[in-house]
N, C-alpha and C positions, 0 to 999 in steps of 0.2 A: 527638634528642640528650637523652641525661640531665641533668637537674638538677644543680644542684653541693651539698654539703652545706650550706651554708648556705641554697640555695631552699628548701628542701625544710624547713629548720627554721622558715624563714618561711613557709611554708605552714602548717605547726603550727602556728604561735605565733597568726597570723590566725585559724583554725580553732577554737583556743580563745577567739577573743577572743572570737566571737561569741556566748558563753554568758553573757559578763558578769561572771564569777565564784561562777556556780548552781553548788555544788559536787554539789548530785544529778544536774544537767544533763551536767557536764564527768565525773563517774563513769560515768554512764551511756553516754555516746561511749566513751571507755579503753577500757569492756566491749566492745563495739557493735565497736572498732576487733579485739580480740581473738578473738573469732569470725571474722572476715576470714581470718586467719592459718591456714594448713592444718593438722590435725593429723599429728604427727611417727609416722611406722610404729612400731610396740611395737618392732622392734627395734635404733631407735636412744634409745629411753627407756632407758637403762642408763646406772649411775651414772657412769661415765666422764662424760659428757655432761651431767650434773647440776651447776648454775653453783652453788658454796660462798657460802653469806653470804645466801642467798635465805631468809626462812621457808617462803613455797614451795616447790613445787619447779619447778625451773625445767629444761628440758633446752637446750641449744644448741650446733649441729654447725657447724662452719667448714669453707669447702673452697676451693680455689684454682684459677680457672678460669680460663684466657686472660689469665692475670693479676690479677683481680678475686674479692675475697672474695666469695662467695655462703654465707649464713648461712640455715640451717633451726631455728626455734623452737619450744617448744612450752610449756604449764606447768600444773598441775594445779587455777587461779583464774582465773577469768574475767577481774577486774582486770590481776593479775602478766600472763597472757599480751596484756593490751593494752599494758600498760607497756611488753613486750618487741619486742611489735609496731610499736611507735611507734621503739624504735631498731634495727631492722632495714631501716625506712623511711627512718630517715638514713644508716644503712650499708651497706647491701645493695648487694652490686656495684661496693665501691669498690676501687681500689687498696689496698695495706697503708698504703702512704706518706700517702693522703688519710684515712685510719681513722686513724692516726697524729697529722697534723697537724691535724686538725680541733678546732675550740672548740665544747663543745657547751654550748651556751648556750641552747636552746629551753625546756630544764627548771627556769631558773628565770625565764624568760620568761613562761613561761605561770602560775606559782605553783604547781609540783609540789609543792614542799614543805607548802604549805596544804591541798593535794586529799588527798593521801596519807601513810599515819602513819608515823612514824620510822624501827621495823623497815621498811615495804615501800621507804621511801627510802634506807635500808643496802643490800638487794635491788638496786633500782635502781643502785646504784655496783656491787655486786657486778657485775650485767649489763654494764653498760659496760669494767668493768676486763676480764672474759673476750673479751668484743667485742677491746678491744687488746689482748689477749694473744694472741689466734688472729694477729693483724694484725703483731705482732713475729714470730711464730714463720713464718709464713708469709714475710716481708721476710727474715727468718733463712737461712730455706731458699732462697731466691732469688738473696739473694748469694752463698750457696756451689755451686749449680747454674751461674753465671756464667761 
């Protein structure tokens, strides 16, 4: 059984604790976490896919499987793609309604805002707002499939 969004954000939030607030220590993880993350085939790098509001660049594909969003990431910074990676680990595989109703609360939990500089924190909402958008557009199509 999967986790529910909020373990999973308390798994973060633990995981950051344990640096204490070393901000080279908790960068260096972000990275560490973005490597993990598969790289995206060249042929879904295309700017359709490109999240707006990133200084990066950031690519992210939504797809709807058995009901469940399954999200592929990718980004052209080591940081940005851990960023991205950390909320594909609260989202990935949810329902639209659980991406939807979720509080994500992990990111100021941990002190994102101290770790990471304003532009990459605009970024960050950018990502998130696409994350719910795929998750409307998806619950969109679902009710009218019904």
């Amino acid at each position: 059984m999967m986790n529910t969004i909020n373990q999973v954000q308390d798994e973060i939030v633990e995981e950051f604790a344990l640096f204490a607030g070393d901000r080279e220590a908790i960068t260096e993880y972000i990275f560490e976490m973005g490597l993990q993350l598969p790289a995206l085939p060249e042929a879904d790098r295309v700017d359709q896919n490109v999240i707006k509001g990133c200084q990066s660049t950031v690519w992210l594909i939504g797809d709807l499987k058995e009901g469940k969003v399954h999200f592929d990431a990718d980004s052209n910074t080591g940081i940005t793609k851990g960023l991205i990676s950390m909320l594909l680990r609260v989202y990935n595989e949810r329902t639209p309604e659980e991406i939807l109703a979720a509080d994500l609360y992990f990111i100021d939990k941990i002190g994102m805002s101290g770790i990471i500089s304003s532009q990459r924190s605009n970024g960050l909402t950018a990502m998130i707002k696409q994350i719910k958008l795929y998750a409307l557009a998806f619950q969109a199509k679902a009710r009218t499939n019904a």
